[in-house]
C-alpha positions as CSV (number, residue, x, y, z in Angstrom):
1,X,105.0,-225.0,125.3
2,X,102.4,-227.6,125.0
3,X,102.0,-230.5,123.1
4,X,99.7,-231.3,120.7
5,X,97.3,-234.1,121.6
6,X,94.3,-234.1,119.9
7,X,93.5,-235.0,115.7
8,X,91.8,-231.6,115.2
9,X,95.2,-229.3,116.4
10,X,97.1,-231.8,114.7
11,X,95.2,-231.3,111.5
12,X,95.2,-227.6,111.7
13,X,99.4,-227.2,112.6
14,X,100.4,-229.6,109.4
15,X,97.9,-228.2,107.2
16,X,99.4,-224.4,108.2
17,X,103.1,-226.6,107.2
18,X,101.6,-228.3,104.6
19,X,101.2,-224.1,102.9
20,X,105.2,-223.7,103.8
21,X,108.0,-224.6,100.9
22,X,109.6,-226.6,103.5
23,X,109.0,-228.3,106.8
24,X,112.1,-229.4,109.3
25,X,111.0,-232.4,111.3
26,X,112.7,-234.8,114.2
27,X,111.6,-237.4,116.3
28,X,112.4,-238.5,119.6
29,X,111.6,-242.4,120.0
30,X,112.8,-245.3,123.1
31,X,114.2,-249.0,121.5
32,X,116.2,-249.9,124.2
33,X,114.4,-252.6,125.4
34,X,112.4,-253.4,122.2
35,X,113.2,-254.6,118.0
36,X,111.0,-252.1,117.3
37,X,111.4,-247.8,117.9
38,X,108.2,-246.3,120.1
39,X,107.8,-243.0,119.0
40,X,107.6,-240.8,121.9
41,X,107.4,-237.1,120.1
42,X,107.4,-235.6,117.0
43,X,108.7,-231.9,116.2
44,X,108.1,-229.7,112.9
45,X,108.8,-226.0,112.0
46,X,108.4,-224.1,109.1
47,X,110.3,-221.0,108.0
48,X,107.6,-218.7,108.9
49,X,108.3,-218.9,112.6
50,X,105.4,-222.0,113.5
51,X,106.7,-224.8,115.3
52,X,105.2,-227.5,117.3
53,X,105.2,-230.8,119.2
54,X,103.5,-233.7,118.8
55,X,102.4,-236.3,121.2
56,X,102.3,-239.4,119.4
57,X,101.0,-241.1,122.8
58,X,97.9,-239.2,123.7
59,X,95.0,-241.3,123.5
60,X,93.1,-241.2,120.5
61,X,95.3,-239.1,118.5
62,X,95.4,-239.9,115.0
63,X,98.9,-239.5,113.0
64,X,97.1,-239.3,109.8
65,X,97.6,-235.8,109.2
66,X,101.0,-236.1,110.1
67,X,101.7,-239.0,107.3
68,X,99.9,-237.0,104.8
69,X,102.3,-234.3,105.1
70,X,105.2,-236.4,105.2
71,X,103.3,-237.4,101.5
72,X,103.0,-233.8,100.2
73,X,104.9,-233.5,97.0
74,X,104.6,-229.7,97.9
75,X,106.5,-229.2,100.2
76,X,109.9,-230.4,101.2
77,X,110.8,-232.3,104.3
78,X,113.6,-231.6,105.8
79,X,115.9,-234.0,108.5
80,X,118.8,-234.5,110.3
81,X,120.6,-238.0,110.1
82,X,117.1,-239.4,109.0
83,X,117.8,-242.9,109.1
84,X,115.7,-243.7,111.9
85,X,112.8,-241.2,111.8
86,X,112.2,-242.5,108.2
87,X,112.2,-245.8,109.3
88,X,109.5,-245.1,111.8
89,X,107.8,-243.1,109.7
90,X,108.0,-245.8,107.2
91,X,107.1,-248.4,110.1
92,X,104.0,-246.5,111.8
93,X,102.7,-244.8,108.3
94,X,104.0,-247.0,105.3
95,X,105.3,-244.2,103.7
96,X,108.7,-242.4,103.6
97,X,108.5,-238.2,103.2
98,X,108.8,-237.2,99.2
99,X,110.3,-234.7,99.0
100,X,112.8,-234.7,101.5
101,X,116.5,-233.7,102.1
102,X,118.8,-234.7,104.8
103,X,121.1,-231.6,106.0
104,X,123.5,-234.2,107.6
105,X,124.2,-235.7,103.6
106,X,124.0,-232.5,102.2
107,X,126.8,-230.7,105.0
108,X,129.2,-233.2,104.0
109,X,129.1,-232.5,100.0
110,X,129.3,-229.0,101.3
111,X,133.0,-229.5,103.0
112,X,131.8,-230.0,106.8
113,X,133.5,-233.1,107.4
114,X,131.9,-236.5,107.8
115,X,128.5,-237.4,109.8
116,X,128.5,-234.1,110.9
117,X,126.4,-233.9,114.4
118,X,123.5,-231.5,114.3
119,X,125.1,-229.8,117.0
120,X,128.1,-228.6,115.0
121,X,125.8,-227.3,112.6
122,X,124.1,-225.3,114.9
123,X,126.9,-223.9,116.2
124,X,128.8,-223.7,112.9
125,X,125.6,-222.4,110.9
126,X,123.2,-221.1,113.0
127,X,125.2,-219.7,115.3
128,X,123.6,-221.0,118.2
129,X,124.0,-223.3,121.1
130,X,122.1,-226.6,122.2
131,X,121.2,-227.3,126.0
132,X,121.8,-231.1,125.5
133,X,120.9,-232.0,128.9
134,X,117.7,-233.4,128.0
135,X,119.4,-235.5,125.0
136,X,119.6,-238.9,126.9
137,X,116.2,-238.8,128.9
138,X,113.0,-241.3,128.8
139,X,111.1,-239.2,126.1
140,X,108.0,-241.9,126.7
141,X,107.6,-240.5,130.4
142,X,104.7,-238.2,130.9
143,X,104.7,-235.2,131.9
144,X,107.3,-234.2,129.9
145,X,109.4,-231.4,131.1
146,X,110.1,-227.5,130.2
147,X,113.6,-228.5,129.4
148,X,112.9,-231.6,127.6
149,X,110.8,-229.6,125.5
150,X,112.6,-227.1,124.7
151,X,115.2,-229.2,123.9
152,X,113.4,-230.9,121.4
153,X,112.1,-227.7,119.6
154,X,115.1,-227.1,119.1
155,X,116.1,-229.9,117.0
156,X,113.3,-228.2,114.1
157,X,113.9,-224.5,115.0
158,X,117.7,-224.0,114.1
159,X,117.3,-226.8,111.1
160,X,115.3,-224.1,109.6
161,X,118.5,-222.1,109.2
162,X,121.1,-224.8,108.6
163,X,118.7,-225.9,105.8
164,X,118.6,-222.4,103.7
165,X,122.0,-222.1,104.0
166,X,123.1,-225.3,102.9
167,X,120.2,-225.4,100.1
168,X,121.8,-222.0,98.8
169,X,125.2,-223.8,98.8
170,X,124.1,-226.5,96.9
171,X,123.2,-223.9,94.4
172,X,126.0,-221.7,94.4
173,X,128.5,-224.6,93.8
174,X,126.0,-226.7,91.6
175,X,126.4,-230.3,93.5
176,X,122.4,-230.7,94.4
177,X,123.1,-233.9,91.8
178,X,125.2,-235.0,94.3
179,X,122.7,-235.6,96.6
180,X,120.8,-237.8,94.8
181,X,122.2,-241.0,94.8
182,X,122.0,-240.7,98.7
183,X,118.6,-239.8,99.0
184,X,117.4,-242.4,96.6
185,X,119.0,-244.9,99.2
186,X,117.3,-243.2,102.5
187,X,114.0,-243.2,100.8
188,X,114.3,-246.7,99.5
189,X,111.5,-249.1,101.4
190,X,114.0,-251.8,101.4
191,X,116.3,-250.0,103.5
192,X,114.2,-249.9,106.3
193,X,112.5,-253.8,105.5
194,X,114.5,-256.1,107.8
195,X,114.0,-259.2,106.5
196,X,115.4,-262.3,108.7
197,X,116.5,-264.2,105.7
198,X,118.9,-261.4,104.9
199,X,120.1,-260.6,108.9
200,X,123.1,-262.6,108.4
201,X,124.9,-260.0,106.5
202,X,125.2,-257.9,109.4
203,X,127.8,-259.9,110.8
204,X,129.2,-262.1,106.9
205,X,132.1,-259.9,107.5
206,X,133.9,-262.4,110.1
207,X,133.0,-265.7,108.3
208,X,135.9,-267.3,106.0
209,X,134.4,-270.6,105.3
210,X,130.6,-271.4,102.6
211,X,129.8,-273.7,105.9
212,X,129.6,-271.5,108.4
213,X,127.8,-268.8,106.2
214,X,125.2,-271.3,105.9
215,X,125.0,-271.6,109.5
216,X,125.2,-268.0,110.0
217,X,121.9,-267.7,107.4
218,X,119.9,-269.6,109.8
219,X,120.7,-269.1,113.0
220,X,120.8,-265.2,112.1
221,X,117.4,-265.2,110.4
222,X,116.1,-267.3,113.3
223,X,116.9,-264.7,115.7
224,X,115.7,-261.9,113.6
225,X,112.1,-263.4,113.2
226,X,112.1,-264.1,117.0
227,X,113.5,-260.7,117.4
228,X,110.5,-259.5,115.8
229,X,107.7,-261.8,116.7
230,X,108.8,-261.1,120.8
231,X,109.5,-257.0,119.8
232,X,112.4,-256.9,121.7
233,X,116.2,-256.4,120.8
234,X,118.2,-259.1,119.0
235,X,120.3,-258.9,121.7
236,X,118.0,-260.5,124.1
237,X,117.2,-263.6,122.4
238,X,121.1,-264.3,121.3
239,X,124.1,-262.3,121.6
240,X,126.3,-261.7,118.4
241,X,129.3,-263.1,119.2
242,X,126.9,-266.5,120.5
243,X,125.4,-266.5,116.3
244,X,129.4,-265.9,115.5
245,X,130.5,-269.0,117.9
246,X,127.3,-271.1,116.6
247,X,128.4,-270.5,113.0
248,X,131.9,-271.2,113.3
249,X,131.2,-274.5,115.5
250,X,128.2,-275.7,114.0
251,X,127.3,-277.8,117.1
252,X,125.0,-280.1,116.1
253,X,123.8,-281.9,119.6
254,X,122.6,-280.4,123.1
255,X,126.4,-281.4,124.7
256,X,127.9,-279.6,121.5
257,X,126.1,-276.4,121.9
258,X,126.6,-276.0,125.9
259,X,130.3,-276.0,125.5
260,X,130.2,-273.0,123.6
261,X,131.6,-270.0,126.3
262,X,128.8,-267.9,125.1
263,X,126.1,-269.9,125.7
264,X,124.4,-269.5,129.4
265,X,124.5,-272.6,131.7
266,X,121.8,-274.6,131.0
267,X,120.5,-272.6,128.0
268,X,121.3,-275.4,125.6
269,X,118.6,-277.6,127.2
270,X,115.6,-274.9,127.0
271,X,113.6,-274.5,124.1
272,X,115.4,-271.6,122.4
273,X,118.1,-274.0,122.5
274,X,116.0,-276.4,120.7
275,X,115.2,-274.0,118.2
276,X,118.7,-273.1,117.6
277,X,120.0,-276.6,116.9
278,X,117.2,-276.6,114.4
279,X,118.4,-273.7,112.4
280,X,121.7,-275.3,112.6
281,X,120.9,-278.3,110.6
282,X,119.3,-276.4,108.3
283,X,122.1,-274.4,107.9
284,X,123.9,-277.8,107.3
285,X,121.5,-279.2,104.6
286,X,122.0,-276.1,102.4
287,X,124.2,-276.1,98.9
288,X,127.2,-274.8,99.2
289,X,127.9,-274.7,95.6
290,X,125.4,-271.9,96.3
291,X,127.0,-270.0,99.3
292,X,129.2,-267.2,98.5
293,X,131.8,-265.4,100.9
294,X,131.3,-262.2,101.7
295,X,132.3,-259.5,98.8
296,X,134.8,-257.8,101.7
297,X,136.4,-261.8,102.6
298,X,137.1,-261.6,98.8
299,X,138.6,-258.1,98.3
300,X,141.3,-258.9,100.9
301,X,142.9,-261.7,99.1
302,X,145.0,-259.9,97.1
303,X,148.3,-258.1,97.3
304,X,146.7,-254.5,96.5
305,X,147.4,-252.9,100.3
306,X,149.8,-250.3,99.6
307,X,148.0,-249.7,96.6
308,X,144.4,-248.7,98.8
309,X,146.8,-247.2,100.8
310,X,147.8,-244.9,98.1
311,X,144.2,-244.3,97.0
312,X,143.0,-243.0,100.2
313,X,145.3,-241.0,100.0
314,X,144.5,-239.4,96.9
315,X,140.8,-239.5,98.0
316,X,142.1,-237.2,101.3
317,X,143.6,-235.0,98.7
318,X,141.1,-234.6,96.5
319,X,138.0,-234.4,99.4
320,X,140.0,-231.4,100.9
321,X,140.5,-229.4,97.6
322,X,137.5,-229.8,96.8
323,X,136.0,-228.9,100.3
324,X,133.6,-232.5,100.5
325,X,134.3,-235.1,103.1
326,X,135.8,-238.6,101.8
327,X,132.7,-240.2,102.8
328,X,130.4,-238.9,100.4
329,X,133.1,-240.0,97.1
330,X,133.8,-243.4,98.2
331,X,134.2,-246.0,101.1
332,X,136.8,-248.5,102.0
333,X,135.5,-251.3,100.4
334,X,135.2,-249.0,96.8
335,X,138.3,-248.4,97.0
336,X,139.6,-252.1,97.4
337,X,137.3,-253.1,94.6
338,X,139.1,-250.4,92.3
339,X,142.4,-251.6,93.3
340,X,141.4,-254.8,92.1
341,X,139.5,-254.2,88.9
342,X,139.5,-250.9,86.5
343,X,135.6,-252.1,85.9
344,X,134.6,-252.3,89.2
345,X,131.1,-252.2,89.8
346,X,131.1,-249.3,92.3
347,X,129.7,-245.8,92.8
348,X,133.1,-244.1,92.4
349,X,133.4,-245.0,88.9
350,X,130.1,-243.4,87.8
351,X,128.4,-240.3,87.4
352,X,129.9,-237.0,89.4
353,X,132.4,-239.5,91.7
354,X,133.8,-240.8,88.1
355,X,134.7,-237.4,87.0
356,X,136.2,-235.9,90.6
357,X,137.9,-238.8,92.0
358,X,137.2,-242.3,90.0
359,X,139.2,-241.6,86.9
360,X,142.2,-239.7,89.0
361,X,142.3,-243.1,91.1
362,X,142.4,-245.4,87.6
363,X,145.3,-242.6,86.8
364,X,147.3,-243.5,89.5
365,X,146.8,-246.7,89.6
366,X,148.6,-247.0,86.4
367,X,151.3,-244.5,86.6
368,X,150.1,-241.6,84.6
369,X,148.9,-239.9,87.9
370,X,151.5,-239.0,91.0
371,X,150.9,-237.5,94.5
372,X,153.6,-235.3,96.4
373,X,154.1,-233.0,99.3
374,X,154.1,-229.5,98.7
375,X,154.2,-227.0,101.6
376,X,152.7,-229.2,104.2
377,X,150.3,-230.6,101.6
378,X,149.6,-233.3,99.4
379,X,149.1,-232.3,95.8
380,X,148.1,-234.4,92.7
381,X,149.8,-234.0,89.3
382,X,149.6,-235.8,85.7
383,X,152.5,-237.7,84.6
384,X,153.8,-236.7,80.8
């Protein structure tokens, strides 16, 4: 196996995909010690038996023809879990691959439980087994090895097969609808945009108070922007449970921010510290008539426990007769929303999630719907 390194081979392996109905593709990329992912290696195969791998680190290659496949409305390009290849491919190309289909998304509407690994799907679909050996190693070392190689192929090759049979499943049972909601969201540019001003939602969940949410917007989009000016991991420039502690303290002088535990010795006094004492007085000059808590802070506040006990449940029940995992119908926090409001704003109450789960949950919310135990199982009746 050898990779491809120059524009020309490049060119002439995505123009042969390019002719295919469908292309798998993967990516192997390093961001431990950076903000943003390095691509490393990129793999594609096509159901006529081509594969090959690309070496996005070869001087003078040019990904162009790579990105214009990932463009070609022709042919359909097909992923694992794609979160973070789109959102390289989005990052390096500034483009996200139309058409495209994610078999991880598409195995759960098809019963195989939730986030389903690509190795289970191998094994469950194609019948095959992965040497995962390589999985964890420095893909931006060169030479790369035989194993490491191989490994990668492997990634495409198989997704070849998991992706006919679960596209023919999708048929047969009539739920490639289904899919569409999800795909809309992983081929959305503002999923992959991570602007500082909205970081602080990542961690909104653990705030009570409109003060320290204001805190938390500065501090949390200060480190995001530094994050990304330096290219290197949040983590370096300020640990989340130090944005947490800054938040809920809001220290607002040198002395005030070193007695935090999760400050460093002397860190208050550098310029970073500076910088962050900065961000907390902005935090402090913002309207609070104009902060709101966090949507999950709110849903808590009632007395409707037993009741999203009772709904998930029902959502168990109706997932496993209807051979989908829970995931895909509705989340936690949907299901706290609909125990609180029969006009909740929330995916389960429209389109196919309405119609299989959404209007049994309004059902038994209200009485007219009951759930018992038969032979091991739980089943779900109507109430006369």
């Amino acid at each position: 196996m050898e990779l491809i390194s120059a524009t020309q081979a490049l060119s002439d392996a995505c123009a042969r995909l390019a002719a295919q109905p469908f292309v798998t593709v993967d990516t192997e990329f390093m961001r431990e010690t950076t903000y943003y992912p390095k691509l490393c290696l990129i793999q594609m195969a096509g159901p006529d038996g081509f594969a090959c791998l690309v070496d996005p680190l070869a001087k003078d290659l040019d990904l162009k023809p790579f990105f214009d496949l990932m463009a070609d409305e022709s042919t359909v390009k097909v992923f694992h879990s794609a979160r973070q290849d789109l959102e390289i491919i989005w990052l390096l190309g500034g483009l996200l691959p139309h058409p495209f289909f994610d078999t991880q998304v598409a195995a759960m509407v098809c019963g195989y439980g939730d986030s389903v690994s690509y190795e289970q799907l191998v094994n469950d679909v194609a019948k095959a087994r992965i040497d995962k050996s390589s999985r964890f190693t420095d893909w931006s070392r060169r030479p790369l090895s035989e194993a490491q190689l191989a490994y990668a192929l492997s990634d495409v090759t198989h997704l070849v097969t998991i992706y006919q049979v679960l596209a023919a499943e999708l048929v047969r049972t009539d739920r490639g609808l289904w899919l569409d909601e999800e795909m809309a969201v992983l081929t959305s540019p503002e999923t992959y945009q991570a602007e500082p001003a909205q970081a602080w939602r990542r961690l909104s969940g653990r705030m009570r108070k409109p003060r320290e949410i204001a805190v938390l917007m500065e501090v949390a989009g200060w480190r995001e922007a530094e994050a990304q000016s330096r290219n290197v991991p949040r983590g370096r420039i300020l640990k989340d449970e130090a944005v947490i502690d800054i938040a809920t303290a809001g220290p607002r002088s040198v002395e005030a921010l070193g007695r935090l535990r999760t400050i460093p010795a002397g860190f208050e006094r550098s310029r970073t510290g500076t910088e962050i004492l900065a961000a907390v007085e902005r935090g402090f000059t913002r309207d609070l008539s104009q902060i709101a808590l966090p949507e999950r802070s709110r849903s808590r506040r009632g007395g409707s426990g037993a009741l999203v006990d009772l709904l998930k449940v029902l959502l168990k029940a109706v997932a496993e007769a209807e051979g989908v995992a829970p995931k895909i119908i509705a989340t936690v926090d949907d299901l706290e929303a609909l125990a609180e409001d029969d006009a909740a704003d929330v995916a389960v109450l429209q389109g196919w999630r309405r119609s299989l789960f959404g209007d049994k949950a309004l059902a038994l919310k209200h009485g007219r719907m009951a759930l018992s135990v038969e032979r091991g199982r739980v089943t779900v009746r109507e109430l006369t």
